[in-house]
C-alpha positions in Angstrom: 25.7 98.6 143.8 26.9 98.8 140.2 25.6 96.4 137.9 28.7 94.5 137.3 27.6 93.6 133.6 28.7 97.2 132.9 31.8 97.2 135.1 34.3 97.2 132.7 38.1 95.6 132.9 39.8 99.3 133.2 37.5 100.5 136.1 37.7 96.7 137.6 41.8 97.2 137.8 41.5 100.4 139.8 40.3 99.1 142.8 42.3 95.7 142.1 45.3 95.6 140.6 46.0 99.1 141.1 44.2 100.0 144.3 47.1 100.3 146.7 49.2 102.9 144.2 46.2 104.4 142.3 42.7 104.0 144.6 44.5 104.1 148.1 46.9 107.3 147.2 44.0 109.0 145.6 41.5 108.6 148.5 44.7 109.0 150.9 44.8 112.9 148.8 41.0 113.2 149.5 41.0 112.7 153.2 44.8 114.5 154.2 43.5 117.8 152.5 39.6 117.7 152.8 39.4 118.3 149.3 35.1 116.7 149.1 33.0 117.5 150.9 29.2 116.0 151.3 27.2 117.8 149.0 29.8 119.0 146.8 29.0 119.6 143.0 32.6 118.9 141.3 33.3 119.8 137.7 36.2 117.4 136.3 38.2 118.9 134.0 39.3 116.5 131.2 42.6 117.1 128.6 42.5 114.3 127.2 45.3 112.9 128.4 46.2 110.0 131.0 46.4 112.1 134.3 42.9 113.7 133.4 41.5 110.3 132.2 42.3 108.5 135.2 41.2 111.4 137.5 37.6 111.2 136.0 37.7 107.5 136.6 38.9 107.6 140.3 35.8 110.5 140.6 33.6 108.0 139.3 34.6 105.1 142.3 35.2 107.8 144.8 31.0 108.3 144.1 30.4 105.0 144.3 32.6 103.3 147.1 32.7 107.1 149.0 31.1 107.8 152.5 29.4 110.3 151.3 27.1 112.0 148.1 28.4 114.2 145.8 27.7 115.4 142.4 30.0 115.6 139.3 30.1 117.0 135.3 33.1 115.8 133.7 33.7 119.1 131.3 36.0 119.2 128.1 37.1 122.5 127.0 38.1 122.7 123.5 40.7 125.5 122.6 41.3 124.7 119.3 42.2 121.3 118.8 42.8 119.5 115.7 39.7 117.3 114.3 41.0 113.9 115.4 42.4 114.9 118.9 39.1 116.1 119.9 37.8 112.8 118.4 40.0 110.6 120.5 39.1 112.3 123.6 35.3 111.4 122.6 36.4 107.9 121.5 38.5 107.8 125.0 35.3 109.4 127.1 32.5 106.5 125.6 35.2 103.4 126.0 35.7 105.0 130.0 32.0 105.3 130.0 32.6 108.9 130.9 29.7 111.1 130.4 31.8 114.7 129.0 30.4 117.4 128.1 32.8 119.7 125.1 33.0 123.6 124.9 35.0 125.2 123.0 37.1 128.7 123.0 39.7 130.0 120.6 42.8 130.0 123.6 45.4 128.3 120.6 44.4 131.0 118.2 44.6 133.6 121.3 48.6 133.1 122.2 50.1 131.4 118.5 51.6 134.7 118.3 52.9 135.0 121.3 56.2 134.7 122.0 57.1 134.8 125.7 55.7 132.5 127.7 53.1 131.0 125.8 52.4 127.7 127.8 51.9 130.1 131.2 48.9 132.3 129.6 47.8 129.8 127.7 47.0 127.8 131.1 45.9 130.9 132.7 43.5 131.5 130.1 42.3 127.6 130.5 41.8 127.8 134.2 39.7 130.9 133.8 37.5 129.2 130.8 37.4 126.2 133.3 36.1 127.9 136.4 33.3 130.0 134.3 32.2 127.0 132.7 31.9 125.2 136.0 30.1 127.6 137.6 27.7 127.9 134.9 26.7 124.0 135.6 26.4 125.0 139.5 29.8 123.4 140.5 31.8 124.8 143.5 34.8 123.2 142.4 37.0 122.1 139.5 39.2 119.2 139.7 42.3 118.6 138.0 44.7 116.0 137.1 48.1 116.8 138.9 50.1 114.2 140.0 53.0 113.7 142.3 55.3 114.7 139.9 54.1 117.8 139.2 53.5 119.0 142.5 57.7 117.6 143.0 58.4 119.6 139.7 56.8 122.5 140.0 58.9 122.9 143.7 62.4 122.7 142.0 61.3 124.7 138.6 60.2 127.5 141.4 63.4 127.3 143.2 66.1 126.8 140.1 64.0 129.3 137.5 61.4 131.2 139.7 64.1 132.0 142.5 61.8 131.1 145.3 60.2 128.2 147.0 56.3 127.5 146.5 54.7 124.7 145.6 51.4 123.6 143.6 48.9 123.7 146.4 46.5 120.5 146.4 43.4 123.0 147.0 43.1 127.0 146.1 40.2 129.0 146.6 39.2 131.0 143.4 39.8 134.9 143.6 37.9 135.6 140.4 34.9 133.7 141.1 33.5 133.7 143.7 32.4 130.5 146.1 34.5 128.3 143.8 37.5 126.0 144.8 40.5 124.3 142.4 41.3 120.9 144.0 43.7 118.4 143.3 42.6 114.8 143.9 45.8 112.9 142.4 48.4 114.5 144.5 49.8 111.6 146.1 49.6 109.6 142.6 53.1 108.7 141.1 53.0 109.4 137.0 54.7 105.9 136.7 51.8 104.3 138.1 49.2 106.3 135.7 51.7 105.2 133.6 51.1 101.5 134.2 47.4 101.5 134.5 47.3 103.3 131.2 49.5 100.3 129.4 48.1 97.6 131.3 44.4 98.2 130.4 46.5 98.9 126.6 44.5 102.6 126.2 46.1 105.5 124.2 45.5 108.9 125.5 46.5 112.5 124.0 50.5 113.2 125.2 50.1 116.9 124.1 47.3 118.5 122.1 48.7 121.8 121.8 49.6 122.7 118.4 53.2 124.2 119.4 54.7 121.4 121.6 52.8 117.9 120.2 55.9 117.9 117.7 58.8 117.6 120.6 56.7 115.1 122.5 57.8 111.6 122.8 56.0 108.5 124.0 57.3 108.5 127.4 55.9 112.5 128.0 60.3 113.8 127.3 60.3 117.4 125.3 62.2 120.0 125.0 59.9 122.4 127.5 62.0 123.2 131.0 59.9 120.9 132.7 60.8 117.8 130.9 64.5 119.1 131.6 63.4 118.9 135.5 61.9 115.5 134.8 64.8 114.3 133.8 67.4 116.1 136.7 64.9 114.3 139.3 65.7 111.3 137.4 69.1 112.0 137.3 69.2 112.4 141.3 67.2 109.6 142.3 69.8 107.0 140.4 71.8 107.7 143.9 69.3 108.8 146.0 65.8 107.0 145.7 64.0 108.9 148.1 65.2 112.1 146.5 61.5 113.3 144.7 60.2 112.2 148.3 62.6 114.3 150.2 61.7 117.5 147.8 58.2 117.1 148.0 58.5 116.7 152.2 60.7 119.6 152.5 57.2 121.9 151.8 55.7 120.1 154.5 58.5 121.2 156.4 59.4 124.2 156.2 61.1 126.0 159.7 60.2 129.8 159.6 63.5 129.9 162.2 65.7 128.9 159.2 64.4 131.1 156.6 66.3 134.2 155.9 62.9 136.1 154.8 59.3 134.8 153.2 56.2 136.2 151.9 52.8 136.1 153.4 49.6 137.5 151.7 51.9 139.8 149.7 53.5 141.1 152.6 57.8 140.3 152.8 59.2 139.6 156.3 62.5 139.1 157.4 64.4 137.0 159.6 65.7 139.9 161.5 62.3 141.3 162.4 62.5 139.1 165.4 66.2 138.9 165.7 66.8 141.4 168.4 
């Protein structure tokens, strides 16, 4: 048992104040999709900001109140931030007690010139950095700090922008390397509720380190990037229809293959009339 001399006030209102929409929804995540396993070595991956934060913090109970062992490194890549962002995450890390570990690559320097789609190969050029680094340290799986809203988001950016619906899958298995997993722990986790913790316990994480959006960020996470503009159309919606982000995340869970005019599986496209006649 934890010494509780040690247990600080922010890991105390996790499993108190917030364990029903924080604790509960995480460990909810954990169990629905299988995402640990006993003897799983699990590389957190830490921004810097709130959803990351917290994620390393539920880790940290999951390994302590859990029914089973695991291990963790909680691994901060650096791709160029500026001095005092990188400080605050360090600041951040030793007032969460959260033992990180920094490396850094040039990604910012990599895409400043780039000028089509710079957040997408930017993130692909993260994930990679993240997965190499993990399985340097003899993890089989990163963790990451997507929340409810994303996963809602990232449906309706796919179907109003990407023409098709997909969704952000709360577990991925890695087809560059090898034995390695991506997992999504926070799935279930609503950003408001991050949202509270964060300004209840009165912390102050990174909203955006990136050098090209930081500038268009305000306090409450609203830019000018397409996914703040689906942010605030889910908003929008759920002024007349509460259970709207609900309904949209659900309607991946429920998708009738009888209803669909064609789909793609493993590459391959089928059509509705394959089995029409």
């Amino acid at each position: 048992m934890r010494n509780m001399e040690k247990y600080n006030p922010v890991e105390h209102s996790i499993i108190t104040k917030y364990k029903k929409t924080l604790f509960h929804r995480f460990i909810g995540a954990v169990k629905d999709y299988r995402l640990i396993s006993p003897g799983d070595k699990i590389a957190v991956c830490i921004s810097g900001g709130k959803d990351s934060m917290l994620l390393a913090k539920l880790m940290q109970e999951l390994s302590i109140h859990g029914d089973y062992p695991f291990d963790m490194e909680f691994i901060v890549m650096d791709p160029g931030y500026a001095p005092q962002n990188r400080q605050k995450i360090i600041d951040n890390a030793a007032l969460l007690n959260i033992p990180i570990t920094i490396f850094d690559t040039d990604i910012f320097s990599n895409v400043v010139n780039i000028e089509k789609n710079p957040c997408y190969l930017c993130a692909r050029m993260r994930r990679g950095h993240l997965y190499k680094q993990a399985q340097s340290l003899g993890c089989n799986k990163i963790a990451l700090g997507h929340h409810f809203d994303d996963v809602v988001e990232t449906i309706l950016m796919g179907m109003l922008y990407g023409a098709q619906v997909q969704t952000m899958m709360p577990r991925i298995r890695s087809t560059n390397f090898e034995g390695m997993e991506l997992i999504r722990p926070m799935y279930y986790i609503r950003e408001k509720d991050i949202i509270s913790w964060r300004n209840y316990n009165h912390l102050s994480f990174l909203q955006c380190a990136c050098r090209f959006t930081e500038k268009n960020a305000a306090a409450d996470g609203v830019g000018d990037s397409k996914r703040q503009e689906i942010k605030q159309l889910i908003a929008k919606l759920k002024e007349t229809n509460p259970q709207a982000d609900i309904n949209i995340f659900r309607s991946v869970e429920r998708v009738n293959l009888s209803t669909i005019i064609g789909y793609y599986k493993e590459e391959e496209e089928h059509s509705f009339l394959e089995n029409f006649d």
